[in-house]
Each structure stands twice: as structure tokens, then as C-alpha cells.
C-alpha positions as CSV (number, residue, x, y, z in Angstrom):
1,X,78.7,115.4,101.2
2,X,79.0,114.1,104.6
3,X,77.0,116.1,106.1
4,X,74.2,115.5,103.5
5,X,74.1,111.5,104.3
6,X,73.8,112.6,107.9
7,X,70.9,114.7,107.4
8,X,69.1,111.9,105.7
9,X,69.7,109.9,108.1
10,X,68.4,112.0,110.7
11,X,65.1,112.7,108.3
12,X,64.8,108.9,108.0
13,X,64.8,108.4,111.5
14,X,61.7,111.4,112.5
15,X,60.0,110.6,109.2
16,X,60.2,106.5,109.6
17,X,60.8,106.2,113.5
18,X,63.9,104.3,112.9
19,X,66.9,104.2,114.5
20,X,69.7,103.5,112.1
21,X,73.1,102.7,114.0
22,X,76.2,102.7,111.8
23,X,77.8,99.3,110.6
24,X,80.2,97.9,112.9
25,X,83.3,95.8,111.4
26,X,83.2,92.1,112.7
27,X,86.1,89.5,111.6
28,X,86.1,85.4,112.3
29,X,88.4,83.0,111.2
30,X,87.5,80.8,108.9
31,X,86.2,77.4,110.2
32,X,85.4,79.2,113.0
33,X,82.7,80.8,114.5
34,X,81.1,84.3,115.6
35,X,78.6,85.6,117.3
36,X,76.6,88.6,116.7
37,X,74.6,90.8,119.5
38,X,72.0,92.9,119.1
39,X,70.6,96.0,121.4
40,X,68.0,94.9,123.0
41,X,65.0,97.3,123.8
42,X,63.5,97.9,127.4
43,X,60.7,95.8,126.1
44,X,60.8,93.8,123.4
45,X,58.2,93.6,121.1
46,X,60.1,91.2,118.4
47,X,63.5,90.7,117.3
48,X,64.7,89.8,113.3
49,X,67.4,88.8,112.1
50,X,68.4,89.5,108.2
51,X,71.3,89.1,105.8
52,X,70.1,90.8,102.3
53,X,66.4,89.7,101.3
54,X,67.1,86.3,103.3
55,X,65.5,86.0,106.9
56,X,67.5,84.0,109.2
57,X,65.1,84.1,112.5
58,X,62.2,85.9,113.3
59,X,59.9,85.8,116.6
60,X,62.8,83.0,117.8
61,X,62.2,80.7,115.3
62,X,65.2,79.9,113.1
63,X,64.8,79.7,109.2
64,X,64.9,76.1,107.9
65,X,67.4,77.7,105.4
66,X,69.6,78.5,108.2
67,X,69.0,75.7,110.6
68,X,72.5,74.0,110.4
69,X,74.5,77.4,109.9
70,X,73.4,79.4,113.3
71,X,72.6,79.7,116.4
72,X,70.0,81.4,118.3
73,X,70.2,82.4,121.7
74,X,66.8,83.3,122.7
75,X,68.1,85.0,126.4
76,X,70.2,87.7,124.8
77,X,69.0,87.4,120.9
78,X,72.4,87.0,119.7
79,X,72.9,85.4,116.4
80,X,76.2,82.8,115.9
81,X,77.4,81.7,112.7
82,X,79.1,78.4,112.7
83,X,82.1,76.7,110.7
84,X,82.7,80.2,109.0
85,X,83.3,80.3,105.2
86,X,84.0,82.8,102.6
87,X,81.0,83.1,101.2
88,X,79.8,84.1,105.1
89,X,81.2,87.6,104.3
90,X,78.2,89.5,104.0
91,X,76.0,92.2,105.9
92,X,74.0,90.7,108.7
93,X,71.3,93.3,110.3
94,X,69.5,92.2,113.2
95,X,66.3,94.4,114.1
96,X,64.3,94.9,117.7
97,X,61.1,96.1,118.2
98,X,60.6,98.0,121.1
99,X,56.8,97.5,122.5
100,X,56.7,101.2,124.1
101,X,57.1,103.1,121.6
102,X,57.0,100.9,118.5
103,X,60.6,102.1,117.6
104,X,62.9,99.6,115.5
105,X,66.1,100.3,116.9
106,X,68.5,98.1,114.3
107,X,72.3,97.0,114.7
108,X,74.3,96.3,111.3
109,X,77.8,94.0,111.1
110,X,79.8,93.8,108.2
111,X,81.2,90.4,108.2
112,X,84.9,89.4,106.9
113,X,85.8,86.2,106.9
114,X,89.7,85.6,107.1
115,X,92.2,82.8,106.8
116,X,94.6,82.0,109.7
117,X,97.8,84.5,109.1
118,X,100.1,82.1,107.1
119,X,104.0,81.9,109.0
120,X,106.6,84.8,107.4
121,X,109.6,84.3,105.9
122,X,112.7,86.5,106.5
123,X,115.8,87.2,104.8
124,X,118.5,88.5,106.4
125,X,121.3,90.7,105.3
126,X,124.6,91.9,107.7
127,X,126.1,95.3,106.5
128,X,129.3,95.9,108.7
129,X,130.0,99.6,108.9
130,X,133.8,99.6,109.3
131,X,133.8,103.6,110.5
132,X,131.8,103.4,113.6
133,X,132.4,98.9,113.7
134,X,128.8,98.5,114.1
135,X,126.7,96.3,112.3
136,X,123.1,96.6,110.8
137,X,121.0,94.5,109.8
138,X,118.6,94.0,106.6
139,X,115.9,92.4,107.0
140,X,113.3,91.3,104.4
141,X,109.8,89.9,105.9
142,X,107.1,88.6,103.7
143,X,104.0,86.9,104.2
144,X,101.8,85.9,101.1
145,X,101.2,88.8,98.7
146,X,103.0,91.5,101.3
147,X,106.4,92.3,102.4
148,X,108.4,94.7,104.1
149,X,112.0,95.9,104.1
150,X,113.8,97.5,106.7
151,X,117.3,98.4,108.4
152,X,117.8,96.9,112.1
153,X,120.5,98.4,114.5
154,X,120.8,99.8,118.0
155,X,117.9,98.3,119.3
156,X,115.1,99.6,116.6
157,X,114.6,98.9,113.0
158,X,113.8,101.8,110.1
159,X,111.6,101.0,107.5
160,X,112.9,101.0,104.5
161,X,110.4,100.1,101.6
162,X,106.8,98.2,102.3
163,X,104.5,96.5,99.8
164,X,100.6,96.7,101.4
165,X,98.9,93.1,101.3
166,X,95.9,92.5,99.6
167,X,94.5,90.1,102.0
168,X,94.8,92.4,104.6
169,X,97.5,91.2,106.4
170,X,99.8,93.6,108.8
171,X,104.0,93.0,108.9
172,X,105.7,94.4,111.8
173,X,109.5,94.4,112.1
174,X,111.1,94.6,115.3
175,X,115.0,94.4,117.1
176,X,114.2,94.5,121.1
177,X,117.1,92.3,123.2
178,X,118.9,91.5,120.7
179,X,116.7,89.5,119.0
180,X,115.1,90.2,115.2
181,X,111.3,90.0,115.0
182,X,109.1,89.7,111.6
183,X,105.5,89.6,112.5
184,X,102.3,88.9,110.7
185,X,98.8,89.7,111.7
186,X,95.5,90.2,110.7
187,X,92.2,90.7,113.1
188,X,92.0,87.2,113.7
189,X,95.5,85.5,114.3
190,X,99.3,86.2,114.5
191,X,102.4,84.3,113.2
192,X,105.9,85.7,114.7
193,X,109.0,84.6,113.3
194,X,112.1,85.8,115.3
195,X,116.0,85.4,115.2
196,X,118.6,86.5,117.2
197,X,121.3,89.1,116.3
198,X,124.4,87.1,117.7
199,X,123.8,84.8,114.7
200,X,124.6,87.4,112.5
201,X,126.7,89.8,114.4
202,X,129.7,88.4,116.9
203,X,130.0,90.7,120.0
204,X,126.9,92.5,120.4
205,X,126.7,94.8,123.0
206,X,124.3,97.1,124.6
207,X,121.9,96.5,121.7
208,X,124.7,97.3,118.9
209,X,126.8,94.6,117.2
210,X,130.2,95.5,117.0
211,X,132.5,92.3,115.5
212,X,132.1,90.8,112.5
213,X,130.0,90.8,110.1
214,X,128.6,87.5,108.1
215,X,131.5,88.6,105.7
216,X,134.1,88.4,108.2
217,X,133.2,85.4,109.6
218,X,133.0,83.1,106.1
219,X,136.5,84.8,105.2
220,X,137.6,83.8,108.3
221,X,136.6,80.2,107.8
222,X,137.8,79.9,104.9
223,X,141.2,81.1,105.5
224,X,141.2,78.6,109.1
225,X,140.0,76.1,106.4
226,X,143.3,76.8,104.3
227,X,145.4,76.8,107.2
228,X,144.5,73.2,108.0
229,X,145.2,72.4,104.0
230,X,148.7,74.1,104.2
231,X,149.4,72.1,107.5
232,X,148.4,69.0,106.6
233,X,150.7,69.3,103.4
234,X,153.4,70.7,105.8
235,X,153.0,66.9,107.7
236,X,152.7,64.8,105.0
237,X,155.7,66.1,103.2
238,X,157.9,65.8,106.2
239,X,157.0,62.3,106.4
240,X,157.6,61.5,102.9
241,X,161.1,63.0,103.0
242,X,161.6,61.2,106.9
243,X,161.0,57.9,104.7
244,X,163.0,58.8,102.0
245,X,165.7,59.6,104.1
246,X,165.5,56.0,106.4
247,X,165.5,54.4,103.3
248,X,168.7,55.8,101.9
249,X,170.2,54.8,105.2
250,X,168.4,51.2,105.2
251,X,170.7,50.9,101.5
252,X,173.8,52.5,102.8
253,X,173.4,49.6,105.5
254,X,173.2,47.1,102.9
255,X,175.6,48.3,101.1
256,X,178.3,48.3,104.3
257,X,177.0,45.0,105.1
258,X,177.8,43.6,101.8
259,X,181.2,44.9,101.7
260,X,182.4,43.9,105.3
261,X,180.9,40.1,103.9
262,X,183.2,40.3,101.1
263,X,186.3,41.2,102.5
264,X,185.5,39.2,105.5
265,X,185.4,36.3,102.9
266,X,188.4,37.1,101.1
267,X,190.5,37.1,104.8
268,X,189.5,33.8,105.7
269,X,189.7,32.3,102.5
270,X,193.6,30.3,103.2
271,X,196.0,30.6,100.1
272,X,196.4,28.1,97.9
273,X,199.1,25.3,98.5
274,X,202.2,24.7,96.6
275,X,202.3,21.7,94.1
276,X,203.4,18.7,95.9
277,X,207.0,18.3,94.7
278,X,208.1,21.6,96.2
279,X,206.4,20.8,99.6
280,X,208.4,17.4,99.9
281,X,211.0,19.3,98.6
282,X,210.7,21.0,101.4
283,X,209.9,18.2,103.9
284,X,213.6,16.8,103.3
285,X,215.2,19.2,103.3
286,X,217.5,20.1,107.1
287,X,219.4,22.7,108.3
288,X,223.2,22.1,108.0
289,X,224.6,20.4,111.3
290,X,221.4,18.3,111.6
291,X,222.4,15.7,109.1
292,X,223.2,12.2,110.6
């Protein structure tokens, strides 16, 4: 079938005098502009450029249609397109005359306008394999309606699973030193999201993790975490028992205090006296040989 469409091609170009040069791809971003060449003969009869029935210049005059869309360079016939849009994705032909031998030698594009590649977001997964202690890496990169999964480690990444884009956009994963990249592109810009693999993996070495894993490292947090609990409850009952203890002795104190008061009390206190009959009694009374 191929080889048919070549043939007419061929029988177009004796029959016609035409020469028919296959369409060439041509990308711009969008609010941006592009500019469009054209094979220019040895001498040039006239130039045209076309997109569909619409005529956008012709003998170096610009259509009034077209006025505030392009530009015409009238050195090297190019044709720009300014402040791109969607609807700019189309088929733009440009056509040359050449005054020798009346040949129209013609130069198709096939315009595809694009929108700047939006940034990618990644996921990332840490599987610890416990035989060999290495640890891989899952990653998950997606950018709008595309994404792709694959399995980092050693220095390269495998794919894993991949879901095309419909917009066109290309996802690249890549692990080079030591550091995780998810890349978007299309033919008109590139967004590159990166992280490095010592966040996820502790100890990496020679382009292979070999510590812990983001598993280890949250169980190990959380049992520090529980350590500090324990401790502090360790501390906080020691004091409560230190202050129980001081104030046991601050009431045995008392206590001692309040005795020695009493007793002191009751030594000092003098006895009570005699009534005073006996103590004059006593008074007038003499030992025996002391009697005048």
C-alpha cells in the first residue's frame, strides 16, 4: 500500500511538475511563537503561504485576515505565528515558484500546539529486603492523565507498570548518585522533580541502601518516643515517693518535738506545797540539844 501512495506521488510530480515534500512535525508552546521556513528556489518566481482554503501571504503581502497573527520575513520567506493557541494546530503549506523552470517546489508542517509540561508528583515507597539488607525503592510518578511505576535500587530503576498520556507527555524515572528522578517532558518543555535516597534509606553506599528502611526508622521513633514516656514516669515517681518520705520525717519531727515539750513541761513544773499548818509545823520544830 505503501508503495502505491509513493507511486502517485511520483506520477503527480512528472504529470503536474510538482514537487511534493513530506509533512514535517513542528511543536510551539502555547502563548508562544514559531516560525516556519520554506525552501527557497534558485530564483524565485513567487512564494504562498496557505493553511486549508485560507491564504495567509502571497507575492509578500500579508492577508488582512492574518495581519495581527504572523509575521512575514520577506529576506528568507519564513512565516511566524505569534501568541500560539490551540486552535493554531493545523497544516500550514508554504509554496515557491521557481522562475527557471516553473517548478512549485512546496514544504508542508503539521502544527501542534502544546501546554507547558505541568510539575509531577511522586510517591514513594521503601521495601527493605532483609536477605541481602538492601533497600528498593517504589516509585510512583505522574503527570496529568499519565503515570508510571517502577522499582529503584543499585543505581537504576526497572519499570514496572506505565499508563501512556494522552496529551502526549513523556515520564522518565531515574536513580543516578543517589538521588531519585521523576521527569516529565513533551517537545516543548520539561519539569523534573527529584529526591534523594538518604531520605528514605539510612546508610546508602556505593549506590545501594543498606540500613533501614522507612519502617525501621518510625518503629524506632516510636519506641525512643516510649523510652522518654517510661523515663519520665521513672522521675516523677521517685520524686513523689522522695516527698512522701520527707514528709513522714517532717511529722516524726513534730511528733518528737511535741513530746520533749511535754515532758520538759512536766520537769519544771515544781510540786505543789504542803498546807500551811504542816509547814509551820515544821518551821518550829528543832533538833533535840538546840532548845534554849
Amino acid at each position: 500500500m505503501k508503495s502505491l501512495f509513493l507511486l502517485h506521488i511520483c506520477w503527480l510530480e512528472i504529470i503536474a511538475g510538482i514537487r511534493v515534500e513530506p509533512s514535517v512535525d513542528q511543536y510551539g508552546l502555547k502563548g508562544g511563537s514559531i516560525c516556519l521556513a520554506v525552501a527557497e528556489p534558485e530564483i524565485l518566481k513567487g512564494l504562498q503561504w496557505k493553511t486549508g482554503s485560507d491564504v495567509i501571504v502571497s507575492d509578500k503581502e500579508i492577508s488582512p485576515k492574518y495581519k495581527e497573527k504572523v509575521d512575514y520575513n520577506s529576506v528568507n520567506h519564513s512565516l511566524c505565528i505569534k501568541n500560539l493557541l490551540n486552535t493554531d494546530s493545523r497544516i500550514y503549506m508554504g509554496s515557491a515558484i521557481n522562475q527557471r523552470d516553473w517548478t512549485d517546489s512546496t514544504t508542508t508542517y503539521r502544527l501542534k500546539v502544546l501546554d507547558h509540561v505541568p510539575k509531577p508528583v511522586m510517591d514513594v515507597t521503601s521495601l527493605f529486603n532483609t536477605s541481602v539488607g538492601l533497600c528498593d525503592v517504589t516509585v510512583n510518578c505522574s503527570i496529568k492523565d499519565g503515570w508510571m511505576l517502577s522499582v529503584c535500587g543499585g543505581g537504576q530503576c526497572t519499570r514496572s507498570q506505565q499508563l501512556l498520556s494522552l496529551s502526549g507527555v513523556n515520564i522518565i524515572i531515574s536513580n543516578g548518585n543517589g538521588t531519585i528522578q521523576c521527569t516529565g517532558s513533551n517537545h516543548v518543555s520539561t519539569q523534573t522533580i527529584s529526591q534523594p535516597m538518604e531520605d528514605i534509606c539510612i546508610g546508602e553506599k556505593d549506590g545501594k541502601a543498606s540500613a533501614l528502611s522507612v519502617r525501621t526508622i518510625v518503629a524506632n521513633t516510636v519506641r525512643s518516643v516510649f523510652v522518654y514516656v517510661g523515663l519520665a514516669g521513672t522521675i516523677m515517681a521517685i520524686i513523689k515517693v522522695k516527698r512522701w518520705i520527707s514528709s513522714k520525717e517532717v511529722d516524726s519531727t513534730q511528733e518528737v518535738i511535741v513530746d520533749t515539750s511535754v515532758n520538759d513541761s512536766a520537769e519544771v513544773r515544781p510540786e505543789p506545797l504542803g498546807p500551811p499548818e504542816v509547814e509551820t509545823l515544821y518551821r518550829n520544830m528543832q533538833k533535840p540539844g538546840q532548845q534554849q
